[in-house]
MARBA-664383 format. One record per residue (C-alpha): residue number from 1; residue in three letters; x, y, z. Coordinates in pm, 1 decimal. Layout:
N
PT num residuo        X        Y        Z
PT NUM     ALA        X        Y        Z
...
//
This chain:
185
PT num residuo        X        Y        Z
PT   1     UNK   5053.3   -726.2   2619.8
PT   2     UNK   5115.9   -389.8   2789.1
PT   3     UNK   4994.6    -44.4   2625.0
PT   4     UNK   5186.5    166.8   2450.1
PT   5     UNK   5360.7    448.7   2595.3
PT   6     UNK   5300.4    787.9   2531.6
PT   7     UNK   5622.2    793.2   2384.6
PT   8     UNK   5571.4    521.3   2164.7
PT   9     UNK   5219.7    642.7   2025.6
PT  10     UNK   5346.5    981.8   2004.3
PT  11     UNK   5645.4    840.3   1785.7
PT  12     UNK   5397.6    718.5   1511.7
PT  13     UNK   5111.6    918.8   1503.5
PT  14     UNK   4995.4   1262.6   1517.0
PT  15     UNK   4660.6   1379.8   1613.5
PT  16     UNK   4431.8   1707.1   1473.9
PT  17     UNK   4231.0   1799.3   1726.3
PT  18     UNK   4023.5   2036.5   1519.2
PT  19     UNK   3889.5   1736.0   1295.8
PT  20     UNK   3945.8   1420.4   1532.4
PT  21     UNK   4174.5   1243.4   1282.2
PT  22     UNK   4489.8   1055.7   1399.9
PT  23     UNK   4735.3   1004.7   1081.5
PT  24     UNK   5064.0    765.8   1042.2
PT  25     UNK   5386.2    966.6   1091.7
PT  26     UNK   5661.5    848.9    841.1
PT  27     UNK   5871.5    581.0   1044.2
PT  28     UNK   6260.0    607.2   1032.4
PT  29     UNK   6468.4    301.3    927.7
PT  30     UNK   6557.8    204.8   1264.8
PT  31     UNK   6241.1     98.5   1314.2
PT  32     UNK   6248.2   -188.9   1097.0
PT  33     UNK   6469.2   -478.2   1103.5
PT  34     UNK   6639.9   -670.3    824.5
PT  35     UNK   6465.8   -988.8    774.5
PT  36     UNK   6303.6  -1121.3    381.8
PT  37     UNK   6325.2   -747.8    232.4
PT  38     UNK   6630.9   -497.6    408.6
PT  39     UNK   6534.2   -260.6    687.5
PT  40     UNK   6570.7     42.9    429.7
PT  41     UNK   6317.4   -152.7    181.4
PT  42     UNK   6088.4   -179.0    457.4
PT  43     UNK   6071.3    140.1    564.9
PT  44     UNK   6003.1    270.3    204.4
PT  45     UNK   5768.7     40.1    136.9
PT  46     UNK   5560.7     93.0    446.6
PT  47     UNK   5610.0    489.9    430.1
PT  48     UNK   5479.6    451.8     53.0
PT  49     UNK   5197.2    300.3    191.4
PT  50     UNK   5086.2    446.5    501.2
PT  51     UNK   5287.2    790.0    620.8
PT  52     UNK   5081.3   1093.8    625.4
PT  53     UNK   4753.1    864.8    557.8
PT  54     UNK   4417.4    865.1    816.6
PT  55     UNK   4486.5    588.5   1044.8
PT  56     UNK   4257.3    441.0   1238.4
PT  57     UNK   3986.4    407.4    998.4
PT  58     UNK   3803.6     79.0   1111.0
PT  59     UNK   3471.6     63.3   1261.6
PT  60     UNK   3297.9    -88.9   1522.6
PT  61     UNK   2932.8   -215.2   1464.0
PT  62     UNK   2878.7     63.8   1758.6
PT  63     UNK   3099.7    357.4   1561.3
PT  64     UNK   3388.1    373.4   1736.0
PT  65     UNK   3712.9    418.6   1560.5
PT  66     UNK   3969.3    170.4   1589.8
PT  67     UNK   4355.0     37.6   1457.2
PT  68     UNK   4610.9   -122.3   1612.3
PT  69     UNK   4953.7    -37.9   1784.7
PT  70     UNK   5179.4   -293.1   1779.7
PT  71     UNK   4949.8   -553.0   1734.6
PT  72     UNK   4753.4   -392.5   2011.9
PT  73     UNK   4388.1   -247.9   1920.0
PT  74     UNK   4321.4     30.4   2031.3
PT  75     UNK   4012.7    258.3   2002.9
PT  76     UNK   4084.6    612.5   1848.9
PT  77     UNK   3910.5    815.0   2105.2
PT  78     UNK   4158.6    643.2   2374.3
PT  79     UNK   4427.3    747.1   2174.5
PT  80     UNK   4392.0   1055.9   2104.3
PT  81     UNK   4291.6   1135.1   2479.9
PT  82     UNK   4630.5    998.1   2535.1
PT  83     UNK   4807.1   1204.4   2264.9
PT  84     UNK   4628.6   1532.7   2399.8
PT  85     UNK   4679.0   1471.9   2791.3
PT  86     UNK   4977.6   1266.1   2808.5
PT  87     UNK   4838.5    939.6   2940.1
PT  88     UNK   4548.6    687.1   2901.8
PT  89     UNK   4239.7    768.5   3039.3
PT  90     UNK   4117.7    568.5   3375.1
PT  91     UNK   3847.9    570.8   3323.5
PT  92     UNK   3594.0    577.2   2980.5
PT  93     UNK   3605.0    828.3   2708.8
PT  94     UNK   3200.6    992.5   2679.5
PT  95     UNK   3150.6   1193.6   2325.5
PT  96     UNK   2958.6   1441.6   2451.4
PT  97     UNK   2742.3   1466.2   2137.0
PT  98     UNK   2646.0   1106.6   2142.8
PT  99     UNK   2849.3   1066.7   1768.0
PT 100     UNK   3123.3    754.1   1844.4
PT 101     UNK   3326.0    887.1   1537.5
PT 102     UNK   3374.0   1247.4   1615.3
PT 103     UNK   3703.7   1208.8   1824.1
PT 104     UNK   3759.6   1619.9   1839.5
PT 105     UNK   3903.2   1659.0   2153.9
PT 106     UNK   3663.3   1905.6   2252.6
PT 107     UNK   3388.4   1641.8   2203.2
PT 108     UNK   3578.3   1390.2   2436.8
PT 109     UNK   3554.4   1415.6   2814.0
PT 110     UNK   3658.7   1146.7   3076.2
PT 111     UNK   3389.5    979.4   3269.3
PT 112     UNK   3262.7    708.7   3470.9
PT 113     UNK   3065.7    432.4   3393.0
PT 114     UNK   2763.6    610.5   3585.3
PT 115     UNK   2818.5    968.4   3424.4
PT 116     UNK   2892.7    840.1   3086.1
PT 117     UNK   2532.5    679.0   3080.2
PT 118     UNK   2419.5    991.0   3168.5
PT 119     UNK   2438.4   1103.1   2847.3
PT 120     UNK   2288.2    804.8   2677.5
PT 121     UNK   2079.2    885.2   2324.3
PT 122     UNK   1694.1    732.6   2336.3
PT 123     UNK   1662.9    368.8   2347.0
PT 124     UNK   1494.4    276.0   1932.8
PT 125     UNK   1225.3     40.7   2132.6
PT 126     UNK   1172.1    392.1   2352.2
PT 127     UNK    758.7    471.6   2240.9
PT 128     UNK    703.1    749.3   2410.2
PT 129     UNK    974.6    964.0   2238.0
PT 130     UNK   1066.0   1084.5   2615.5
PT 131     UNK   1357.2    871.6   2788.9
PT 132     UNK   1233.1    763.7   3119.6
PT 133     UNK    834.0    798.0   3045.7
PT 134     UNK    557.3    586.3   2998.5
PT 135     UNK    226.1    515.8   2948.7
PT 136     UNK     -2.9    294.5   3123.4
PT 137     UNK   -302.8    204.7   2960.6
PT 138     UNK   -454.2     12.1   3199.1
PT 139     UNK   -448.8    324.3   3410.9
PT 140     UNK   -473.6    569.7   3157.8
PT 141     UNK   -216.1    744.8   3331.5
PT 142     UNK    189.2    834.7   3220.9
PT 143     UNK    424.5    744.3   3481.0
PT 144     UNK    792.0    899.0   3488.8
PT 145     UNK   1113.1    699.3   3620.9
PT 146     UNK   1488.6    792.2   3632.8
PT 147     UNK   1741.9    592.7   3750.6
PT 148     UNK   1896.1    724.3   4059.1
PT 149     UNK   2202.3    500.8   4176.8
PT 150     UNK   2155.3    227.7   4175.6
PT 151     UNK   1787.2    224.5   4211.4
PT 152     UNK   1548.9    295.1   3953.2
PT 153     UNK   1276.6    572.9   4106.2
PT 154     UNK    915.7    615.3   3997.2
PT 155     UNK    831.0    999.6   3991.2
PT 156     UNK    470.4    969.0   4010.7
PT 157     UNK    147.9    895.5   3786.3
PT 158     UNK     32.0   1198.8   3579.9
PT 159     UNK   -261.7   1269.0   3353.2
PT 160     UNK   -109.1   1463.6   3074.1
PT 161     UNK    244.0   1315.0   2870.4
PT 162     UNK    383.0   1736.3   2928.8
PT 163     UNK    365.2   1658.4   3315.6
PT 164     UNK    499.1   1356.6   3286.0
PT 165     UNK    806.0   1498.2   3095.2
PT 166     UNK    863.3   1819.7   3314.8
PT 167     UNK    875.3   1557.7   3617.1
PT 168     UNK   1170.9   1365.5   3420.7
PT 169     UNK   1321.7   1655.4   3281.7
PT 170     UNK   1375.3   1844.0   3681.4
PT 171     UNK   1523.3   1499.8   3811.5
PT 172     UNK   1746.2   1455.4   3499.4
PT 173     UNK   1877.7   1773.1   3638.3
PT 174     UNK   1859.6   1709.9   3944.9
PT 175     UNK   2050.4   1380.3   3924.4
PT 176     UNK   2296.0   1496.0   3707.4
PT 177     UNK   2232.0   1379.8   3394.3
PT 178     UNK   2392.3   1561.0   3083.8
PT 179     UNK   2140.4   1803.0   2845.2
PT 180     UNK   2222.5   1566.3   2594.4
PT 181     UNK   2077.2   1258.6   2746.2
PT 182     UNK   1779.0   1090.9   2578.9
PT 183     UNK   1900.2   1269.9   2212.3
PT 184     UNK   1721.8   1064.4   1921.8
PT 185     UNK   2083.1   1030.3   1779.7
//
Protein backbone atom coordinates (compact mmCIF):
# COMPACT_ATOMS: atom_id res chain seq x y z
CA UNK A 1 0.00 0.00 0.00
CA UNK A 2 1.23 3.48 -0.97
CA UNK A 3 1.74 6.38 1.75
CA UNK A 4 -0.41 8.86 2.40
CA UNK A 5 -0.28 12.11 0.83
CA UNK A 6 0.40 15.17 2.40
CA UNK A 7 -2.94 16.04 1.63
CA UNK A 8 -4.45 13.19 3.06
CA UNK A 9 -2.46 13.31 6.49
CA UNK A 10 -2.92 16.91 6.61
CA UNK A 11 -6.81 16.28 6.22
CA UNK A 12 -6.91 14.29 9.56
CA UNK A 13 -4.44 15.41 11.76
CA UNK A 14 -2.84 18.40 13.07
CA UNK A 15 0.51 18.64 14.58
CA UNK A 16 1.95 21.08 17.72
CA UNK A 17 5.23 21.53 17.16
CA UNK A 18 5.92 23.13 20.50
CA UNK A 19 4.96 19.77 22.40
CA UNK A 20 5.45 17.01 19.56
CA UNK A 21 1.81 15.83 19.76
CA UNK A 22 -0.16 14.95 16.57
CA UNK A 23 -4.12 14.99 17.45
CA UNK A 24 -7.28 13.59 15.29
CA UNK A 25 -9.02 16.44 13.40
CA UNK A 26 -12.89 15.95 13.44
CA UNK A 27 -13.68 14.06 10.05
CA UNK A 28 -16.63 15.39 7.88
CA UNK A 29 -19.43 12.98 6.79
CA UNK A 30 -18.15 12.46 3.45
CA UNK A 31 -15.65 10.59 4.74
CA UNK A 32 -17.62 7.74 5.77
CA UNK A 33 -19.78 5.58 3.78
CA UNK A 34 -23.18 4.08 4.51
CA UNK A 35 -22.78 0.52 5.27
CA UNK A 36 -24.29 -1.39 9.00
CA UNK A 37 -24.70 2.18 10.81
CA UNK A 38 -25.42 5.52 8.15
CA UNK A 39 -22.49 7.65 7.07
CA UNK A 40 -23.83 10.55 9.49
CA UNK A 41 -23.86 7.85 12.51
CA UNK A 42 -20.44 7.09 11.69
CA UNK A 43 -19.04 10.16 11.63
CA UNK A 44 -20.56 11.05 15.10
CA UNK A 45 -19.65 8.15 16.54
CA UNK A 46 -16.03 8.23 15.50
CA UNK A 47 -15.77 12.17 16.17
CA UNK A 48 -17.25 11.26 19.79
CA UNK A 49 -14.53 9.09 20.09
CA UNK A 50 -11.46 10.33 18.66
CA UNK A 51 -11.58 14.25 17.26
CA UNK A 52 -9.44 16.59 19.10
CA UNK A 53 -7.82 13.45 21.10
CA UNK A 54 -3.66 12.65 21.11
CA UNK A 55 -3.25 10.29 18.34
CA UNK A 56 -0.58 8.33 17.91
CA UNK A 57 -0.12 7.15 21.31
CA UNK A 58 1.36 3.54 20.84
CA UNK A 59 4.78 2.54 21.63
CA UNK A 60 7.45 0.72 20.33
CA UNK A 61 9.59 -1.53 22.70
CA UNK A 62 12.38 1.14 21.33
CA UNK A 63 10.01 4.47 22.15
CA UNK A 64 8.98 5.51 19.11
CA UNK A 65 5.51 6.76 18.62
CA UNK A 66 3.31 5.11 16.34
CA UNK A 67 -0.68 4.84 14.78
CA UNK A 68 -1.92 4.09 11.71
CA UNK A 69 -3.25 5.93 8.51
CA UNK A 70 -5.45 4.11 6.66
CA UNK A 71 -4.50 0.95 7.83
CA UNK A 72 -0.97 2.08 7.20
CA UNK A 73 1.47 2.41 10.40
CA UNK A 74 3.19 4.95 10.52
CA UNK A 75 5.76 6.27 13.07
CA UNK A 76 4.90 9.79 14.58
CA UNK A 77 8.21 11.37 14.07
CA UNK A 78 7.72 10.54 10.14
CA UNK A 79 4.63 12.19 10.30
CA UNK A 80 5.03 15.02 11.70
CA UNK A 81 8.31 15.68 9.57
CA UNK A 82 5.85 15.33 6.82
CA UNK A 83 3.20 17.67 8.29
CA UNK A 84 6.00 20.39 9.01
CA UNK A 85 7.99 20.14 5.55
CA UNK A 86 5.47 19.00 3.20
CA UNK A 87 6.74 15.54 2.33
CA UNK A 88 8.21 12.30 3.82
CA UNK A 89 11.55 12.29 4.78
CA UNK A 90 14.22 10.19 2.49
CA UNK A 91 15.93 9.44 4.51
CA UNK A 92 15.68 8.63 8.69
CA UNK A 93 14.35 10.94 11.25
CA UNK A 94 17.51 11.38 14.25
CA UNK A 95 16.02 13.00 17.71
CA UNK A 96 18.72 14.91 18.40
CA UNK A 97 18.40 14.40 22.18
CA UNK A 98 18.50 10.68 21.95
CA UNK A 99 14.52 10.68 23.55
CA UNK A 100 12.37 8.48 20.66
CA UNK A 101 9.15 10.17 22.10
CA UNK A 102 9.95 13.80 21.98
CA UNK A 103 8.72 14.44 18.31
CA UNK A 104 9.16 18.55 18.72
CA UNK A 105 10.14 19.48 15.52
CA UNK A 106 13.03 21.22 16.71
CA UNK A 107 14.29 17.91 18.18
CA UNK A 108 13.87 16.13 14.70
CA UNK A 109 16.48 16.49 11.98
CA UNK A 110 16.86 14.32 8.76
CA UNK A 111 19.79 12.06 8.53
CA UNK A 112 21.52 9.21 7.16
CA UNK A 113 21.99 5.97 8.35
CA UNK A 114 25.81 6.94 9.05
CA UNK A 115 25.05 10.45 10.72
CA UNK A 116 22.11 9.26 12.62
CA UNK A 117 24.48 6.71 14.48
CA UNK A 118 26.47 9.43 15.13
CA UNK A 119 24.51 10.41 17.74
CA UNK A 120 24.01 7.05 19.32
CA UNK A 121 23.50 7.07 23.47
CA UNK A 122 26.18 4.55 25.36
CA UNK A 123 25.81 0.97 24.69
CA UNK A 124 24.28 -0.58 28.71
CA UNK A 125 27.13 -3.49 28.28
CA UNK A 126 29.58 -0.16 27.64
CA UNK A 127 32.13 -0.60 31.14
CA UNK A 128 34.13 1.99 30.75
CA UNK A 129 31.40 4.72 30.91
CA UNK A 130 33.33 6.31 27.70
CA UNK A 131 31.84 5.16 24.17
CA UNK A 132 34.66 3.94 22.12
CA UNK A 133 37.26 3.13 25.15
CA UNK A 134 38.65 0.30 26.73
CA UNK A 135 40.69 -1.31 28.94
CA UNK A 136 43.11 -3.99 28.49
CA UNK A 137 44.17 -5.76 31.36
CA UNK A 138 46.46 -7.92 30.01
CA UNK A 139 48.34 -4.80 29.00
CA UNK A 140 47.38 -2.64 31.62
CA UNK A 141 46.87 -0.16 29.11
CA UNK A 142 43.29 1.77 27.73
CA UNK A 143 42.99 1.68 24.12
CA UNK A 144 40.57 4.19 22.19
CA UNK A 145 38.61 3.23 18.83
CA UNK A 146 36.04 5.16 16.69
CA UNK A 147 34.51 4.01 13.84
CA UNK A 148 35.54 5.85 10.81
CA UNK A 149 33.57 4.61 7.60
CA UNK A 150 33.41 1.86 7.31
CA UNK A 151 36.40 0.82 9.23
CA UNK A 152 36.69 0.71 12.80
CA UNK A 153 40.22 2.70 13.83
CA UNK A 154 42.32 2.05 16.92
CA UNK A 155 43.64 5.50 18.29
CA UNK A 156 46.41 4.22 20.23
CA UNK A 157 47.28 2.51 23.73
CA UNK A 158 47.41 5.00 26.66
CA UNK A 159 48.32 4.75 30.32
CA UNK A 160 45.77 6.91 31.98
CA UNK A 161 41.55 6.37 31.13
CA UNK A 162 41.66 10.82 30.74
CA UNK A 163 44.09 10.21 27.69
CA UNK A 164 42.34 7.67 26.48
CA UNK A 165 39.09 9.79 26.42
CA UNK A 166 40.64 13.14 25.06
CA UNK A 167 41.98 10.80 22.09
CA UNK A 168 38.15 9.68 21.44
CA UNK A 169 36.68 12.82 22.22
CA UNK A 170 39.15 14.97 19.21
CA UNK A 171 38.22 12.14 16.59
CA UNK A 172 34.49 12.18 17.58
CA UNK A 173 34.97 15.66 16.39
CA UNK A 174 36.93 15.15 13.99
CA UNK A 175 34.75 12.51 12.32
CA UNK A 176 31.75 14.19 12.77
CA UNK A 177 30.03 12.75 15.33
CA UNK A 178 27.20 14.79 17.15
CA UNK A 179 28.04 16.30 21.02
CA UNK A 180 25.39 14.13 21.96
CA UNK A 181 26.87 10.85 21.01
CA UNK A 182 27.75 8.34 23.73
CA UNK A 183 24.85 10.21 26.22
CA UNK A 184 23.97 7.61 29.10
CA UNK A 185 20.29 8.22 27.96
Amino acid sequence: MAKPTYAQVREILKYDSETGKLFWKERPISSFVDGERSASCRAARWNGKYANKEAFTWSTHAGYRMGRIAYEACYAHRVAWLLMTGAWPVDEIDHINGDPSDNRFVNLREATSTINRKNQKRRSDNKSGVTGVVFYKAYSQWTAYIQAGSKTKCLGYFQTKADAVRARKAAERENGYHQNHGRSS
